[in-house]
LUMDOVO-817734 format. One line per 2 residues: number of its first residue (from 1); their letters; for each residue x, z, y of C-alpha. Coordinates in Angstrom, 3 decimals, padded with zeros to 6 digits, always signed. Layout:
NUM = A = X/Z/Y; ... $
***
This chain:
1 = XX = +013.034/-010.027/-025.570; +014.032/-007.084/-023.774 $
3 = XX = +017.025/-004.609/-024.696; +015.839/-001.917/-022.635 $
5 = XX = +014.869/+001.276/-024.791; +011.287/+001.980/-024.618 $
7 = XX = +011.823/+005.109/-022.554; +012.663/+003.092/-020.006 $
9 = XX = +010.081/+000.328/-020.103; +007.482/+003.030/-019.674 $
11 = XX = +009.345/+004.690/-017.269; +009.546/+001.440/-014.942 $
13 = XX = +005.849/+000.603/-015.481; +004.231/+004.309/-014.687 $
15 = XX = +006.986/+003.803/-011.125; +005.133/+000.549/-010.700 $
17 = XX = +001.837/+002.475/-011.007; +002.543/+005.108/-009.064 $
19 = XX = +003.394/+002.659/-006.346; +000.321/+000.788/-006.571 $
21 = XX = -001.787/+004.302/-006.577; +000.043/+005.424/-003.280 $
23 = XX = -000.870/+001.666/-001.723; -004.563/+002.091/-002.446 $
25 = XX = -004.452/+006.173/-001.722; -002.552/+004.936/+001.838 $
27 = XX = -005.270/+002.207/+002.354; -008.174/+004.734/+001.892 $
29 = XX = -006.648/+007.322/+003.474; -006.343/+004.949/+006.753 $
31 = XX = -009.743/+003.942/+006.856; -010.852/+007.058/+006.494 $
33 = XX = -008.943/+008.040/+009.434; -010.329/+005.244/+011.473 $
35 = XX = -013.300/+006.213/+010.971; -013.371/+009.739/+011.835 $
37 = XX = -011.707/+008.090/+014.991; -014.465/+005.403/+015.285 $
39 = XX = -012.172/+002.365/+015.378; -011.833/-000.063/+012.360 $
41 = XX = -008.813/-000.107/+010.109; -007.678/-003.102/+011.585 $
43 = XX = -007.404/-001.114/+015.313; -005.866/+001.202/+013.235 $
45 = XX = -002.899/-001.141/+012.142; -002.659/-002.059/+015.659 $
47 = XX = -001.814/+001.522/+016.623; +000.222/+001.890/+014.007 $
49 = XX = +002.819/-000.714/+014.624; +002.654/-000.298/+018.198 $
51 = XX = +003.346/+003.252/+017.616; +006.565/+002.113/+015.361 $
53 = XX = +007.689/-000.502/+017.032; +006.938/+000.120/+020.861 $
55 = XX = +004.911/-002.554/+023.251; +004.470/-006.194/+021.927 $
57 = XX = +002.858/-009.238/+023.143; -000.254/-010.448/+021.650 $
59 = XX = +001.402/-012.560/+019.662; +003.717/-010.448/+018.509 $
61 = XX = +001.426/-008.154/+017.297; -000.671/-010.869/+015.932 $
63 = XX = +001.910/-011.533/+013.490; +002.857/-008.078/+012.655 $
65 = XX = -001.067/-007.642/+011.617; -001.285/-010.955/+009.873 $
67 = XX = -003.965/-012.232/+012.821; -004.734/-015.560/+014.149 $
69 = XX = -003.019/-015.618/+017.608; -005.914/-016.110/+019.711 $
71 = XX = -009.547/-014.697/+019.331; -008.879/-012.045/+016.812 $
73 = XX = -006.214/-010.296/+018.312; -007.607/-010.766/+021.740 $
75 = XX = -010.513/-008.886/+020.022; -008.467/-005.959/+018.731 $
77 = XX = -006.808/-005.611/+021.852; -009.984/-005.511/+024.136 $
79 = XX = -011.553/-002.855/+021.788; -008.538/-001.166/+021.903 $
81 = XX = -007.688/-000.714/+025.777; -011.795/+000.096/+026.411 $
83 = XX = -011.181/+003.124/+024.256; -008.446/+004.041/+026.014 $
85 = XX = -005.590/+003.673/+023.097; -003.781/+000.815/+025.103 $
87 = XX = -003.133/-000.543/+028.137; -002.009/-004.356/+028.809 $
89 = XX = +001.273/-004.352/+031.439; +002.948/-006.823/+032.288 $
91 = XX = +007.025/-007.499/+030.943; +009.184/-006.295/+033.868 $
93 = XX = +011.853/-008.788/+032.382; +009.660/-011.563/+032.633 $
95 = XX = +006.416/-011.450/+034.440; +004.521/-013.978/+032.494 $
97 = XX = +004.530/-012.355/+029.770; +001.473/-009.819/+028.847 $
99 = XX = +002.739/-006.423/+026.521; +000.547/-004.401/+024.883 $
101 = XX = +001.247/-000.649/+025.096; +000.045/+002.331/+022.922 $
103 = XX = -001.686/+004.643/+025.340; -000.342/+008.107/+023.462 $
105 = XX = -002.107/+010.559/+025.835; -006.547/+011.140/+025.393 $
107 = XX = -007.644/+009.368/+022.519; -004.338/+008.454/+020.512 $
109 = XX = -003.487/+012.467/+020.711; -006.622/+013.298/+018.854 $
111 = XX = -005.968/+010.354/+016.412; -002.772/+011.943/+015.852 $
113 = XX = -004.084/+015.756/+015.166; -006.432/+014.137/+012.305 $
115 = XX = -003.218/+012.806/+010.834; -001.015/+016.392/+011.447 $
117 = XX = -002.406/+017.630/+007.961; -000.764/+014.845/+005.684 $
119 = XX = +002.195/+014.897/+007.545; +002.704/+018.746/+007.371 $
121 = XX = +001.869/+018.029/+003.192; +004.615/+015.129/+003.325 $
123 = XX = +007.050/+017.374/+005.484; +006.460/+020.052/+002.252 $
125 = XX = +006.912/+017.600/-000.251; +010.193/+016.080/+001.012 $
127 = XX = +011.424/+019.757/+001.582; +011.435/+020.602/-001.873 $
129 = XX = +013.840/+018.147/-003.311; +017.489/+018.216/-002.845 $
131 = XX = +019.731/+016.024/-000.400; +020.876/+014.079/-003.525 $
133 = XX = +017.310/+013.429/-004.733; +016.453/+012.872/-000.845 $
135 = XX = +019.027/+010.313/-000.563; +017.636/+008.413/-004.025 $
137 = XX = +014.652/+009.020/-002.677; +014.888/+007.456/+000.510 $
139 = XX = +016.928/+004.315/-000.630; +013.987/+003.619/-003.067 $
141 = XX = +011.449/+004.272/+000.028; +013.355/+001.615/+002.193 $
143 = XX = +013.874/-000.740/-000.386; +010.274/-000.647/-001.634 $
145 = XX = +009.073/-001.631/+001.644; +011.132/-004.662/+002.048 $
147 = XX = +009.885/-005.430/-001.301; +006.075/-005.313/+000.316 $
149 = XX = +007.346/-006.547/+003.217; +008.865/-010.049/+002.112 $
151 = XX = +005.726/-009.952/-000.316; +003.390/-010.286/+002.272 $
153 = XX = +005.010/-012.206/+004.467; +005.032/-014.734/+001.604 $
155 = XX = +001.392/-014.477/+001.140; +000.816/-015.334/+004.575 $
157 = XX = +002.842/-018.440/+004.419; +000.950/-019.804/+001.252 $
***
């Protein structure tokens, strides 16, 4: 049995709910973006990580997205580079391999005006705490997404 006062318990369990609110608000929030952009969620992701982490092979960003290596992300890609949001290159350090590149001029700049308003809210919200709370703030942030991050890489492996 637990020692913790009560206080606490509840205090832990409405964080845990909060979190789980702002995964499904994030989720809905991104497909709803997709679609006012006419791409799936999934094309979406794709964006998104190749926005974050800069051009990746196919494979690469197969795993990043949790795809199979081959048709799916082949699929993705395609879709992706006929709208104009990315363009396959090849690696200038090693010319067999294929990168795929975020394209951030024509369509990706609109994308990115339809997402200006939450991060202008966001920008708000973070400016009204303290660098103390920031700093809490943050360190939860970073360590919450490691959490989801080892958490889903798990699932994947089962």
């Amino acid at each position: 049995m637990s020692t913790e006062p009560e206080a606490r318990k509840e205090m832990i369990m409405a964080m845990f709910d909060q979190g789980r609110l702002t995964a499904m608000r994030s989720v809905l929030f991104h497909v709803g973006v997709a679609g006012r952009a006419g791409i799936n969620v999934t094309d979406f992701n794709c964006l998104a990580v190749l926005d974050k982490e800069g051009p990746l092979t196919p494979h690469d960003l197969s795993v990043r997205l949790g795809l199979t290596r081959g048709g799916a992300i082949t699929a993705v890609v395609d879709r992706l580079q006929r709208a104009g949001y990315v363009r396959r290159g090849r690696d200038v350090a090693d010319r067999r391999r294929v990168l795929v590149e975020l394209v951030r001029e024509g369509p990706y700049r609109a994308l990115q005006e339809i997402q200006a308003d939450v991060g202008r809210a966001y920008a708000d919200l973070v400016a009204s705490y303290s660098d103390a709370e920031l700093t809490i703030i943050h360190d939860f942030a970073v360590r919450a997404n490691d959490v989801m991050r080892k958490q889903t890489r798990r699932l994947w492996r089962e």
